[in-house]
C-alpha positions, 0 to 999 in steps of 0.5 A: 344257643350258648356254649353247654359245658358250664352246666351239668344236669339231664337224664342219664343214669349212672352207677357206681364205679371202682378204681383198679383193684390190686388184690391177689386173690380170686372174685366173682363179678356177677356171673362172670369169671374173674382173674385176679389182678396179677393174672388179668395183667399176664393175660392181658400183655398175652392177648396183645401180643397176638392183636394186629395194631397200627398207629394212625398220625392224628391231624392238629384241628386248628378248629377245634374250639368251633366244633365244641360250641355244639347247642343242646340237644332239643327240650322237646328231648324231655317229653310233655307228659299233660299237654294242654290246649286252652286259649291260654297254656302255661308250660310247667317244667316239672321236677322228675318225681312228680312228673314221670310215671306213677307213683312219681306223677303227682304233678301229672294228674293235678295238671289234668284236674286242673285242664279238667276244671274249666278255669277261664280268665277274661272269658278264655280257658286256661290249661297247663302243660307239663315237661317231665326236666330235671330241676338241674336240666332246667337251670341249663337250658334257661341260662345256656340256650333260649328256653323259657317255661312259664313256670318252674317246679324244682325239688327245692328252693336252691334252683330258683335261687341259682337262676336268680343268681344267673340273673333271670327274673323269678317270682316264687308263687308258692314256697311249697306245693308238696312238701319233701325232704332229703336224707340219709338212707341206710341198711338197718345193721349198718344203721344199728352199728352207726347208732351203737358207735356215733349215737346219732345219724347227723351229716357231721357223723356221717362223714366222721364215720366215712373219714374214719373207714367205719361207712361207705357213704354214695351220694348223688350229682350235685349238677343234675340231682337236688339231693346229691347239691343238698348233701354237698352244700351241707357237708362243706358247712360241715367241714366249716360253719363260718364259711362253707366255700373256704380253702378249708372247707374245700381242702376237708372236701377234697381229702373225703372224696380221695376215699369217697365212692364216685357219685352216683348220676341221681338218687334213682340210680342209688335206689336201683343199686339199694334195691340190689343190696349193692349199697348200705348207706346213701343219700335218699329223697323220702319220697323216693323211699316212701314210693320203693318197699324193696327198702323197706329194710332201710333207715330213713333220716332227714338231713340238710335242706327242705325239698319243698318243690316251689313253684315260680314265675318269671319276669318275661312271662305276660300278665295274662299268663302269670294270672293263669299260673296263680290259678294253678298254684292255688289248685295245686294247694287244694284240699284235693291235690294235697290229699293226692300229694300225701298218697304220693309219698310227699308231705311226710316229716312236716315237722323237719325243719332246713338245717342251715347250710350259709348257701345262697344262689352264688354260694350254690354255683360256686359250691357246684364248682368246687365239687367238679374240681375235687369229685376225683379226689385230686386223682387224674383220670386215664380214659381211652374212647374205643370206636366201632368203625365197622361196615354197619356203622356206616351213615348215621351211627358213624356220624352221630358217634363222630358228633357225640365225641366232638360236641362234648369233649369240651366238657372233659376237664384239662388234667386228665389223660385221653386216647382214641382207639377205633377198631374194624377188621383191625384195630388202630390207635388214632390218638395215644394217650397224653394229657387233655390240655388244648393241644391234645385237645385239638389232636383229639378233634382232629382224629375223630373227624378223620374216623372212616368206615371200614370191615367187620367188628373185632370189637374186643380186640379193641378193648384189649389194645386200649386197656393196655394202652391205659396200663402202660400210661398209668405206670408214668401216673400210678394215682390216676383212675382209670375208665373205658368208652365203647361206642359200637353199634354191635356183635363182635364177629372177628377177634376176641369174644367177649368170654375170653375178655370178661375175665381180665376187664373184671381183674382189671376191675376198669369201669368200661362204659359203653354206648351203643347204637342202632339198639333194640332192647332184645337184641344180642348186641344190646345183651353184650354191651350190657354184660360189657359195661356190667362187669364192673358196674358201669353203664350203657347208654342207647343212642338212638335216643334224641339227646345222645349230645345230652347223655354223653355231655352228662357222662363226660361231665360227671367222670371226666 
């Protein structure tokens, strides 16, 4: 397998995160107190001052650049969802909103009508299987790693375009197998005041209105989801019709993103925020929307190209095996399956045809690219990564928190700014933060494999010594954003709780994302990550999850 940082997809979900807020004045996040920002500071150099601290010299990792070359994690981290058992079995790797659970399983049941139907070929019986991926996880593991399905069915025809341009052999079996668009989605009296002011709901008016102030438009990761590479493309034609991908073009992209919010991981993470009011104006599949009555107070409006979900082939795969995929096309087209397809939210707005964009696949990876360089709005980023080193995280949590950091701080871009903090009894800054060039690199390296175990959790402690940490870098780079990382694997039992924290993390308004290890859904250290990381709408992840090099690669490659 091949070096991972140069392709961004899986299945993380992530949420809208806020820069620092300046304001003077009292809020309420959710349920938790919240100082304003002046305060949340006072208290914070307050706090500090009582923390016990020491600084740890990191050793240079002269080998640094071979602990990065970590593979990806296993597909079989991304489940069959039909598995089939003919003497001939084709592997289908299935875009998400037809291969997850109902209503998103349309795939799902046309595959097991099909492994229902008794379909032979030269006397032998043919199935299918199915791998719930999404369309941008497949483009990685094909062109990073040795992973070969039989069959493909992305969201749109852009995927199969980028693998072509990767250079592997596809053959398009079907164009569409159930039809889908993407669009905008936007709460009825912001659409009302869109419509009174911008008369139509075009992309180009989109943004207008979001340069302007008059719209707070989120949108998707254009490495993992269809909708947010569909949006993207579209705006930089937009921004440039006769060459999407100029300076120009990348230049306007550039100066929307400095007053943009962050990119949400995929459009199920905005529906989730949609539902709860949180956003007004964002990019939407129509089926998603079709499938999620909690919006049913939402505008819906095609915009860019067609998610038609093709299906392909590919050159490596056997006569026989291609056979059997042609099978399948054609029972996926059936009066039977489409009838199903239509129940399902797909083969609605027919009649909406591709606008334009000037992309092929090159222009799409090159368009990926420059969406990485720009997403931040020029803006560096000051991040500390927090590290329980307490008793129980000895064994396998430790060293799948040491793995997790060392196999994906490769994908943390150069311009930014990092430090390690690790806590236990007491907390020690093992790397101060400095720009993320190779050097810094190589320190970072060699500070987490030096991580040892040592007493008990004063995990907010902890937190407070690195959000200090960041305050005082950000005077030396007062445009830079700030986030936190929190790995642990539990309660706070020495230090600072978490109720006399919550207050200056909201003030702060610092996304503090945590991932947490050895959870159970119900447990009360699960229930104290999440209020962590909620306090400013970021996110946990659970590692005890398989692909936790797969997540955490998402989530540095879409912040840092």
């Amino acid at each position: 397998m091949k070096r991972t940082g140069r392709i961004i997809a899986g299945v993380l979900a992530m949420t809208m995160i806020a820069g620092v807020a300046s304001g003077c004045t009292k809020y309420e996040t959710g349920s938790e107190k919240t100082y304003t920002y002046d305060e949340a500071v006072k208290e914070l150099k307050a706090f500090n001052d009582q923390i016990k601290t020491d600084e740890v010299k990191a050793q240079l990792d002269i080998y640094n650049n071979e602990t990065a070359s970590k593979t990806l994690a296993s597909i079989d981290t991304f489940p069959l969802t039909v598995e089939g058992n003919g003497s001939i079995d084709i592997e289908i790797a299935a875009a998400t909103e037809m291969s997850s659970a109902a209503p998103d399983d349309w795939m799902n049941l046309v595959a097991e009508n099909f492994n229902k139907s008794g379909q032979t070929i030269g006397g032998k019986s043919v199935s299918v299987s199915v791998r719930k991926i999404t369309s941008g996880e497949v483009l990685t593991y094909m062109t990073e790693s040795d992973y070969r399905p039989d069959v493909y069915a992305p969201s749109s025809a852009a995927w199969v375009e980028m693998l072509s341009a990767k250079g592997v052999g596809t053959e398009v079996l079907a164009d569409r197998i159930a039809g889908n668009t993407a669009g905008v989605l936007m709460e009825q009296k912001t659409y009302d005041a869109f419509i009174e002011k911008y008369k139509d709901v075009t992309l180009e008016n989109v943004l207008n209105a979001s340069i302007a102030g008059d719209l707070t438009f989120a949108y998707t990761n254009p490495y993992t989801s269809s909708t947010g590479l569909n949006i993207l493309t579209s705006m930089l034609y937009a921004f440039d019709h006769d060459d999407p991908l100029s300076e120009t073009a990348q230049q306007k992209l550039l100066d929307y993103q400095k007053q943009s919010p962050p990119v949400a991981y995929t459009t199920g993470v905005l529906r989730d925020q949609a539902t709860k009011g949180i956003i007004k104006a964002m990019v939407m599949e129509e089926q998603a929307y079709h499938n999620t009555p909690e919006l049913k107070n939402y505008v819906y409006t095609p915009a860019g190209i067609r998610h038609d979900h093709p299906l392909c082939t590919f050159d490596y795969v056997s006569e026989e095996k291609r056979q059997a995929a042609k099978l399948f096309t054609d029972f996926c087209l059936n009066s039977e399956s489409q009838s199903l397809a239509d129940k399902k939210g797909f083969n609605l707005h027919n009649d909406y045809k591709s606008q334009p964009n000037g992309m092929d696949g090159a222009g799409y990876l090159s368009a990926q690219k420059i969406w990485k360089k720009s997403k931040d709005g020029g803006q560096p980023i000051i991040a500390v990564f927090v590290a329980d080193i307490s008793g129980s995280m000895a064994g396998s949590p430790i060293n799948s928190l040491k793995e997790s950091l060392l196999a994906t701080s490769s994908y943390i871009s150069s311009d930014n700014y990092i430090g390690l903090v690790s806590y236990a009894d007491n907390v020690h800054i093992n790397l101060p933060i400095d720009v993320f060039d190779e050097e810094h690199r190589a320190y970072f390296s060699g500070a987490v494999k030096a991580l040892d175990i040592e007493g008990s959790t004063a995990t907010y402690d902890a937190v407070l010594v690195a959000l200090k940490m960041m305050l005082d870098k950000k005077e030396e780079v007062p445009n830079a954003k700030m986030m936190l990382f929190v790995l642990s694997d539990g309660e706070q039992n020495r230090g600072y709780s978490l109720d006399r924290v919550a207050p200056i993390v909201g003030g702060l308004r610092i996304p503090v994302y945590t991932i947490g290890y050895n959870l159970s859904d119900e447990s009360s250290a699960t229930k104290e990550l999440k209020r962590l990381s909620g306090i400013n709408e970021a996110s946990l992840i659970n590692a005890t999850s398989d692909d936790l090099i797969n997540h955490m690669r998402n989530l540095f490659n879409v912040e840092l």
